[in-house]
DRENPA-17250 format. One record per atom (N, C-alpha, C, O): x, z, y; residue in one letter. Coordinates in steps of 0.02 Angstrom, whole numbers, plus 50000, padded with zeros to 5 digits. Example, Ala and Ser with C-alpha at 12.3 -4.5 7.8 and 13.67 -1.06 7.14 Angstrom:
BEGIN
506605039049716a
506155039049775a
506605039049835a
507125042349834a
506425035449888s
506845035749947s
506455039450002s
506705040250057s
% end
This chain:
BEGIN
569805573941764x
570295569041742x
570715571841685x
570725568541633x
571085577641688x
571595579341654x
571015581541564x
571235581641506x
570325582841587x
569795583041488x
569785576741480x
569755575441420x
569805570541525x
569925566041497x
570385562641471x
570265558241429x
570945563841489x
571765563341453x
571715566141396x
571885563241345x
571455572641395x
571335576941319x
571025574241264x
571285573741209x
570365572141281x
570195568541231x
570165563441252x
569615561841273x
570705558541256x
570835552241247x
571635554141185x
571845550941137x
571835559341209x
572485562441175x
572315564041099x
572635562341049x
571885566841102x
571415567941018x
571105564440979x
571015565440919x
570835558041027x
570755551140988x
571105548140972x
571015544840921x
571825547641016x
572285542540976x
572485546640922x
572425543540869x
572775554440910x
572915557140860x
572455555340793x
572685552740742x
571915556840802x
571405557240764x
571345548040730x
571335546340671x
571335544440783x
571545536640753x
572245535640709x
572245531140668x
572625538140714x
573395536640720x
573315541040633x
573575537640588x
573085546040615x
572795548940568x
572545544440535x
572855542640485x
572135542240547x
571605540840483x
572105532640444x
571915529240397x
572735531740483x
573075525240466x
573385525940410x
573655521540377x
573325535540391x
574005538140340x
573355540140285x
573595541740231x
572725540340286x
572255540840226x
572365540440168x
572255534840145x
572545544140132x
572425542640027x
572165536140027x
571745534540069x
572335532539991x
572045526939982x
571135529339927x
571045534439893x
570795525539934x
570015528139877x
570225528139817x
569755529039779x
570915527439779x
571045526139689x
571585528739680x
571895529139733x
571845530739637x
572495533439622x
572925527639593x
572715523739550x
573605527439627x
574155525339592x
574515528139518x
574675534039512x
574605523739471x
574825524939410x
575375522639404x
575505517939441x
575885524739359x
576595521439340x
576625517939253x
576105519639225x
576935515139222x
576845514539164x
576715519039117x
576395516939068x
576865524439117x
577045528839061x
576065533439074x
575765536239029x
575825532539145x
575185534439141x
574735529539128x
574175531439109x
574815524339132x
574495517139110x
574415518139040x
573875517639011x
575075519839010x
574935519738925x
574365525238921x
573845524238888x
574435529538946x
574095536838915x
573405533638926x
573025534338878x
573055528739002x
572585528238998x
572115522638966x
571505522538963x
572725516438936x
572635513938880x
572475516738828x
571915515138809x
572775520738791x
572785525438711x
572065528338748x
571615525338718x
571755532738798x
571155532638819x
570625530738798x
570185534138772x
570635522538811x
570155519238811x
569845519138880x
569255520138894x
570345517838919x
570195513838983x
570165508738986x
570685506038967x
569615503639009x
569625496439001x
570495494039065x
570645498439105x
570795489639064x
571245487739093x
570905479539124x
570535476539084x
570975477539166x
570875471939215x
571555470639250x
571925473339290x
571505463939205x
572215460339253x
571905455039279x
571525451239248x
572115454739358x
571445451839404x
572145444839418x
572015440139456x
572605445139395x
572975438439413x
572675430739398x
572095430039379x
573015426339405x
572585418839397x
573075416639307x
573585419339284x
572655411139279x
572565408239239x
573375407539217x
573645409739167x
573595404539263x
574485400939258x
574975407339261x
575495407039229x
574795413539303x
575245418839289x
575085422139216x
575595424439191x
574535422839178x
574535426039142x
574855421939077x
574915424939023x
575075414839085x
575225410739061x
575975412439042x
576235412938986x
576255413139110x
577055412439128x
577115419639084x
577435419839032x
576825424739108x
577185430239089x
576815435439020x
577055440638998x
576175431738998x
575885436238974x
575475441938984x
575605443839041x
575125445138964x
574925450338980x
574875457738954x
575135457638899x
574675463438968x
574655470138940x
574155470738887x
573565470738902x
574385471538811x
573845469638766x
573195474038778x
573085478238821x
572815471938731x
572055472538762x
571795472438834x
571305475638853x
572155468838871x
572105466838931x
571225463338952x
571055458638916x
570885464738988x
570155458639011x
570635457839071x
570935461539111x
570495446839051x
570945443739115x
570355441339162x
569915437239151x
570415443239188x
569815441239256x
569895440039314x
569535443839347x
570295435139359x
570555431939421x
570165434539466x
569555434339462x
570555437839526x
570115440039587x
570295432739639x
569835429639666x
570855431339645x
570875425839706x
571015421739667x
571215423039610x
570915414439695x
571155409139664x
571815405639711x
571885406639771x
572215401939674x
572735400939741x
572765400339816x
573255401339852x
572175398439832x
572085395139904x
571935402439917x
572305403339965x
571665407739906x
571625415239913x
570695417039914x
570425422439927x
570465412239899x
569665412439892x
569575417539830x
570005417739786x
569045421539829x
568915427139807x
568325425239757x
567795422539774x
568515427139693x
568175423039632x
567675427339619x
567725432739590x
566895423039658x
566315425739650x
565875428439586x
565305430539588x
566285427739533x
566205429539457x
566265435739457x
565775439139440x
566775438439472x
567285445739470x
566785452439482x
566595456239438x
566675452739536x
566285459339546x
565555461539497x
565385466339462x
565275454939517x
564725455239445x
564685455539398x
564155456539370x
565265454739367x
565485456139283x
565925464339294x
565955468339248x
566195465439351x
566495472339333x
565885476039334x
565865481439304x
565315473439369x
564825480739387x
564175478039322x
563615480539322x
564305474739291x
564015472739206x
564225477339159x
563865480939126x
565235476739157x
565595478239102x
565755486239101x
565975489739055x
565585487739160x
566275493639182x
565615499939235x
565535498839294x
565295504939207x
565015509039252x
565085514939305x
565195520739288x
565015513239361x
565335516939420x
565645522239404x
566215523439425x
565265526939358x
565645533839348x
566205533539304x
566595538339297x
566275527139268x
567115527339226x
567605525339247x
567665521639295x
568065527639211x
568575524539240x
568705516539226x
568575513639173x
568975513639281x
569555506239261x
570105506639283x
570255511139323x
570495502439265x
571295501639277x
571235494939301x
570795490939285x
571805493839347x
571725487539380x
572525485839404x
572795489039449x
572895479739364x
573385476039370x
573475469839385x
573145465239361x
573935469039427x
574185460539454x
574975460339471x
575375464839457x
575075455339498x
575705454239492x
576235460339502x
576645462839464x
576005461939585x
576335468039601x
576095474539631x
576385479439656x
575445472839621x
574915479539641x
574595476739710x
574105480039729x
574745472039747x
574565469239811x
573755467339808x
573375468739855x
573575464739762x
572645462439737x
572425467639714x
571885470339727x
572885469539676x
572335475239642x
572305483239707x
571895487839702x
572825482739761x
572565485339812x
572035483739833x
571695488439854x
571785477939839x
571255474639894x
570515476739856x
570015479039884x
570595475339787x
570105475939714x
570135482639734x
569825483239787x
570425488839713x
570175494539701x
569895496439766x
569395499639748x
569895496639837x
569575498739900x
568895493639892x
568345496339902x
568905487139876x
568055484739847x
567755489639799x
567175491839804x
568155491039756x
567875494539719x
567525501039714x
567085503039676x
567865504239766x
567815510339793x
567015508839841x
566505511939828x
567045504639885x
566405503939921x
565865504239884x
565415508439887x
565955497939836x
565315499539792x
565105504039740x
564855502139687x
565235511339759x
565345517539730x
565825519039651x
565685523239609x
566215515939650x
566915514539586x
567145523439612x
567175524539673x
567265528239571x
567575533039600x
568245536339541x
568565541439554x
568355532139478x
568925531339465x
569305526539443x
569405524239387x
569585525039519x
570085518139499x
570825518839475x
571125521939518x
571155517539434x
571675516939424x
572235510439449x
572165505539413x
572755509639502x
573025504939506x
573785505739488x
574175510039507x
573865500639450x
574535500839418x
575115497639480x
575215491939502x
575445505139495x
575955501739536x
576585498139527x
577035501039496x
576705490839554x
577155487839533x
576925483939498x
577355479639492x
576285482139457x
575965478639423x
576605476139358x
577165478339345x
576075468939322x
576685468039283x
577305466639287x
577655466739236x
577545465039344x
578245463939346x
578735470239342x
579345469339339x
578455476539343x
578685481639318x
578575483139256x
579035485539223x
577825481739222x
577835482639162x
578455479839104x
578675482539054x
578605473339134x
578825469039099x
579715472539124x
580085474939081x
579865472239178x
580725478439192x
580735482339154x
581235481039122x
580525486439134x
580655493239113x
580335489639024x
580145493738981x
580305482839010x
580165482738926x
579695485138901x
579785488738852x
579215484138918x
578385486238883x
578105478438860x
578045473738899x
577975478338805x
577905474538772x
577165470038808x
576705472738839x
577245461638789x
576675459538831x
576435452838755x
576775450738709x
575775451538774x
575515446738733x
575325441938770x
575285442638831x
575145435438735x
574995428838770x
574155429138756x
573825429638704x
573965428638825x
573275426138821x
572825421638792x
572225421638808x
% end
């Protein structure tokens, strides 16, 4: 009884662990966004049609919608990133507030993506802190 308390004790640890995991992509802030812009990192702003509208976007931006309002997942998207963009390079990946492009970079990661860049805070930080934006 009491090896089975033990490892039942080491599984929840071991579960309770894996909840605090690195995420599969690294978080970026603006000032590393630029660097990986000047790069020549492709950038993907995965927001919809009407936000990129309202606020503009990060120049040389590819606008490419991951959800559509109702939250349906725009069957275009993955097949054009794995067209445009090859597993071993890097991409950068922005939306409103980093919340999609969380969901985008762990897809991305599955289908062997192994450098993702996600801009934390997305543009509504870009746009706080005054980084200049263009209209689509």
């Amino acid at each position: 009884m009491q090896r089975i308390l033990v490892i039942l004790a080491l599984l929840g640890t071991t579960l309770g662990l894996a909840g605090c995991a690195e995420p599969p992509y690294t978080n970026v802030d603006n000032g590393q966004l630029k660097v990986l812009l000047a790069q020549g990192v492709p950038l993907y702003d995965v927001r919809r049609p009407e936000e990129w509208r309202q606020t503009g976007v990060v120049d040389g931006s590819r606008t490419l919608t991951y959800v559509d309002a109702r939250g349906r997942v725009n069957p275009e998207l993955l097949p054009r990133i794995l067209t445009e963009v090859p597993k071993d390079a890097p991409i950068a990946l922005i939306c409103r507030t980093g919340n999609r492009t969380d969901s985008l970079a762990r897809e991305l990661a599955q289908q062997g993506y192994t450098r993702i860049y996600n801009v934390r805070n997305g543009i509504t930080r870009w746009i706080a802190e005054g980084n200049p934006v263009v209209r689509p």
